[in-house]
N, C-alpha and C positions, 0 to 999 in steps of 0.2 A: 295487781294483788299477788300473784304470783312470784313478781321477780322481789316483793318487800317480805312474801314468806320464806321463799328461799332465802335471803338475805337475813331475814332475822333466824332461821335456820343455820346458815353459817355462823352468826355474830355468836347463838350459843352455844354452839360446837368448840370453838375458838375459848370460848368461856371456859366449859368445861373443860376439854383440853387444858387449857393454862390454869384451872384451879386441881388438876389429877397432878401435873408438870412440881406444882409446890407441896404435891400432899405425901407425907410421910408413904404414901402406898405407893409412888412413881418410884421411889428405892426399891421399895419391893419388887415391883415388877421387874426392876433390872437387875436384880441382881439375882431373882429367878430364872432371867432367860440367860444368863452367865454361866449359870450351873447347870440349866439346861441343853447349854450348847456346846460347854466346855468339859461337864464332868466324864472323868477317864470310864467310872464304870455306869453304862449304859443302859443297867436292870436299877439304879440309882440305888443299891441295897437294897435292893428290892420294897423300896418306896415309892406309892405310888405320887410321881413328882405330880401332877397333873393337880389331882386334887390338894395337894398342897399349897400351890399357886392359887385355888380356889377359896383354900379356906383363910389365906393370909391378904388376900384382896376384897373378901366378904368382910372382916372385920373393920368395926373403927378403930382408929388408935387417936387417945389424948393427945399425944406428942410423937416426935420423931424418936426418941428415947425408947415408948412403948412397942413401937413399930420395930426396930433394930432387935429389943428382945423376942420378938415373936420370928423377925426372919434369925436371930442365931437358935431359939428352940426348932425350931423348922431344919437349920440345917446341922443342929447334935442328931440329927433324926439320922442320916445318913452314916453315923457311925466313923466319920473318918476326921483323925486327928491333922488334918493338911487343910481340910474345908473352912473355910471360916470367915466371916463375917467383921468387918473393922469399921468402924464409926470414922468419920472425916478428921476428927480428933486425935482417934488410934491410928490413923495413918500417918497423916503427916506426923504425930510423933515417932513413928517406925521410920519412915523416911530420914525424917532429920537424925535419928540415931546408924542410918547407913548408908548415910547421903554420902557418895567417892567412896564406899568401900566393896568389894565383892564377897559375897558370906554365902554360906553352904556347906557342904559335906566334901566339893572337890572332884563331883563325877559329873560327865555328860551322858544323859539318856536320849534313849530313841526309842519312840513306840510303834510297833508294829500291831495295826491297825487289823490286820488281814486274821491274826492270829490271837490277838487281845492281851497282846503283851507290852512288856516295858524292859528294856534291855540295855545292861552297861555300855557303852562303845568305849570311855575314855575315864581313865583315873589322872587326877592332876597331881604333879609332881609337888611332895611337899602337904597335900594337902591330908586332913584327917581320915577321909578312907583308905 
């Protein structure tokens, strides 16, 4: 009895798992721990990110659509014009409009981590900076 409750124990862990894996909130989650692990300022503007991720995985969403608006309201919350959120859609259209080319401003940064900074190293020749 045992090894068929464990078993069915697993089978709907498995379940779950692979019905979270298709659900408009497995985006969410990732791309909460992206900004969680990746964002430069650390106090998150002074956001509490935590509960963010709580309140955007507590919700349901009708669609993938609904869900998308609620993580890009989540991350205008943060205040920074570089932060943002793109649909599979908005990407690969972004892609395919810079697919083989390099774009940007023309400088290489470097942040120092120790100090909570971000510092020019490099201006490219030619380019708009």
């Amino acid at each position: 009895m045992a090894v068929s409750g464990a078993a069915l124990a697993a089978t709907e862990a498995s379940e779950l798992e692979s019905t979270f894996e298709d659900s408009p909130k497995a985006v969410l989650d990732q791309a909460w721990q992206i900004v969680n692990h990746e964002y430069v300022d650390s106090s998150f503007n002074y956001i509490d990110w935590q509960a963010t991720r709580q309140d955007l995985l507590g919700r349901e969403y009708s669609s993938r659509e609904a869900a998308y608006g609620a993580l890009r309201a989540a991350l205008r919350q943060l205040n920074d014009p570089y932060t943002r959120f793109l649909s599979p859609t908005e990407y690969a259209d972004l892609t395919d409009q810079t697919s083989g080319e390099v774009s940007g401003i023309g400088v290489r940064l470097q942040r120092d981590n120790q100090a909570g900074t971000v510092m020019v190293t490099e201006i490219s020749a030619g380019s708009p900076a």
